[in-house]
N, C-alpha and C positions, 0 to 999 in steps of 0.2 A: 211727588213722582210716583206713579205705577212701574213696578217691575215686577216681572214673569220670572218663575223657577218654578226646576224642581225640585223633592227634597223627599228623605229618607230618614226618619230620628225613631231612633230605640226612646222609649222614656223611660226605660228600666237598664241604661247599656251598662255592656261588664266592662268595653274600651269608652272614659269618657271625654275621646276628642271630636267635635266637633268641627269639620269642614265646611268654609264658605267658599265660596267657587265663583273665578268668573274667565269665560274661554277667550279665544283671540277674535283678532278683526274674519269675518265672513262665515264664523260658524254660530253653534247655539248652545246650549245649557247641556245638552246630552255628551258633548268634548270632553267636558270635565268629568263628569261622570263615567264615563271609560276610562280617564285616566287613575282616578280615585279606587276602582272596581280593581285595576290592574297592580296597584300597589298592594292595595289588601290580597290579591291573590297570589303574589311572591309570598316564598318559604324560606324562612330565614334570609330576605334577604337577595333571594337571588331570584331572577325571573329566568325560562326557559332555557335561556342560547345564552345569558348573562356568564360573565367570566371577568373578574376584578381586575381593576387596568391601572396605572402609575405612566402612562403614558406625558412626554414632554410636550407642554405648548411652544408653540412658536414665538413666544417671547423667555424661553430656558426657565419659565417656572410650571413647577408640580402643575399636572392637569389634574388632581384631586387634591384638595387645601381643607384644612379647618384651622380655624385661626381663633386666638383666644378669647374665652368666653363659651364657645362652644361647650356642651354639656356631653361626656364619653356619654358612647351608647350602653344603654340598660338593658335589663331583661324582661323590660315591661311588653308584652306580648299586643298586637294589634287583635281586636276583636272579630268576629265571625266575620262583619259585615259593617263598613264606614256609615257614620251618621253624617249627613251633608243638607245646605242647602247652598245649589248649582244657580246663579240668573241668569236670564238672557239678558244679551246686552237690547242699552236702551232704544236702538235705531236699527231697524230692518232697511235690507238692501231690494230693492221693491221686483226687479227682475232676475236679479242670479241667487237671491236667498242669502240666507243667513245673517247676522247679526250684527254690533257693533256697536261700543260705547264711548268712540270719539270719531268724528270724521278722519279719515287718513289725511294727512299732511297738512292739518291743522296747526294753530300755532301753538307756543305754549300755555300760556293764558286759558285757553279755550277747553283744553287736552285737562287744566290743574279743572278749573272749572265745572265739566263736565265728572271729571270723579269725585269732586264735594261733591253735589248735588248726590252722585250713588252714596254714597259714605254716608249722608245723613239720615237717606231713606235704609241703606242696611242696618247702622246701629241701631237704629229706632226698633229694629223688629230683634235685635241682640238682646234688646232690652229685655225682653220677655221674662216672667219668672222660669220658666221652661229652659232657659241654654243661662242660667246666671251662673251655675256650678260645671259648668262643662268648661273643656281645653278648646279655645278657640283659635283656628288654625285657617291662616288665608290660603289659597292653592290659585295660580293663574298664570294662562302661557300667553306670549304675546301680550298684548292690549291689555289682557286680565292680568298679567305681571305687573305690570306699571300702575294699572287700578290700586292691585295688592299694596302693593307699598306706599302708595301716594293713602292711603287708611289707615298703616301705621303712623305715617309721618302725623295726620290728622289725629287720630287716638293711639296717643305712643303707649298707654299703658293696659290697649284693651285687649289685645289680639297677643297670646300666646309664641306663634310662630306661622313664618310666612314663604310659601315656598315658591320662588319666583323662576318660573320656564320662559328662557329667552324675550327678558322686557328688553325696552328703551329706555333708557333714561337721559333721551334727547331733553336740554330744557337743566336738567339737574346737574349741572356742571359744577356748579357754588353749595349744594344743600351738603346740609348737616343733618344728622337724624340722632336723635336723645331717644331711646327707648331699649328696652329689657327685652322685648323681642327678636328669638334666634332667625335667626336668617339661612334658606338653602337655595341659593342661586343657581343656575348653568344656562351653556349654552354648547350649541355646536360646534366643531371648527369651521366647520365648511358653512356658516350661516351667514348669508348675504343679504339678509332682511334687513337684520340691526347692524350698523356700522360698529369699527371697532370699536371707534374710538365710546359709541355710547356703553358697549360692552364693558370697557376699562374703567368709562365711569361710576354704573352701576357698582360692579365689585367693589370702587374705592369710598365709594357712600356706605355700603354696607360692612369693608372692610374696617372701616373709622366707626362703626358704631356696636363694634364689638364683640357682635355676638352672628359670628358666618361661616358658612359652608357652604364651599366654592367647588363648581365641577366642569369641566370641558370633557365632551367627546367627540374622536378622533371619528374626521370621516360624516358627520353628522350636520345637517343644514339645519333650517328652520322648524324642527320639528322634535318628537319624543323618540329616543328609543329605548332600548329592552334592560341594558345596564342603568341608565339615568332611573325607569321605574324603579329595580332593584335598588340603588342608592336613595331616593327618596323613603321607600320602605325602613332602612335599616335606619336615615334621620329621624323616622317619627318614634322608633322603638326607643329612642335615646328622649323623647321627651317627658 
């Protein structure tokens, strides 16, 4: 498999985590990379308009969770500038642009399928003596969510921690997950992309394997906003 990114690596870094990146269904490798840019540019924690929230979900639990196993936050500081490498996904949309690395409403089979296939061609290049000492950390919204985890599930003991922005986990009804990898979930409330019910499933796959941090924000669809940046900041200082 050929796969296109971009990439960023300190070889001398003072932060040494490590970022793999993969975006959602119709965008490309530069998503991630504004998301990543936007984490590291919070201070302490917080981003511009950001303001900490305890808001209730509509099912009467905490819209912020950490659930045991999770590691309290440290004082280990994020570096100047994130080392990453971002891919595009493996299939261009030939008239409206942008990317993709499972056809949309595919089945499951096809969807598990199409992420070996990347999993194999990315660890291959994990391999390298170049990232063997570094924290290796998945990051992906949508599509690249469901990527992210379906490469734990495949190498439970490779990937560090994995930060999954509004996946599917249509298909994962039954899965179990065995691995030491912290997990930081969210979604929107108002997200009408991913049903709930695969919503609930995700959570309760990664709530059962022990190691997760769970976020909802009020008001918020398919997409990132400015507290979710702030809260993913403040997980990675905790690793």
């Amino acid at each position: 498999m050929r796969l296109q990114m971009t990439s960023n690596i300190d070889v001398a870094p003072d932060d040494d985590r490590l970022f793999v990146m993969f975006h959602g269904y119709g965008n490309d490798e530069s998503e991630m990379v504004r998301i990543i840019d936007a984490v590291y540019a919070c201070e302490d924690g917080l981003g511009p308009d950001a303001t900490p929230h305890a808001v209730q979900s509509s099912a009467a639990s905490p819209a912020s969770a950490v659930f045991p196993g999770t590691a309290p936050v440290s004082a280990a500081p994020l570096g100047a500038t994130p080392s990453y490498l971002s891919f595009r996904g493996t299939y261009g949309r030939l008239y409206m642009g942008g990317h993709y690395w499972y056809p949309d409403g595919c089945d499951v089979e096809e969807r598990q399928r199409e992420c070996a296939s990347v999993g194999e061609a990315v660890t291959q290049l994990l391999a390298a003596p170049t990232f063997a000492s570094r924290l290796k950390v998945l990051v992906g919204f949508s599509q690249g969510g469901y990527l992210s985890y379906r490469l734990v599930k495949a190498y439970p003991d490779l990937f560090d921690a994995a930060i999954l922005l509004s996946p599917s986990f249509k298909g994962e009804e039954d899965a179990t997950l065995e691995s030491p990898t912290r997990f930081f979930l969210a979604y929107g409330t108002e997200d009408h992309t991913i049903p709930l019910d695969d919503q609930h499933n995700a959570r309760a796959v990664l709530e059962d394997a022990g190691h997760l941090t769970y976020r909802t924000y009020p008001g918020m669809g398919h997409a990132i906003c400015d507290q979710e940046i702030a809260d993913i900041s403040v997980f990675l200082r905790g690793l």
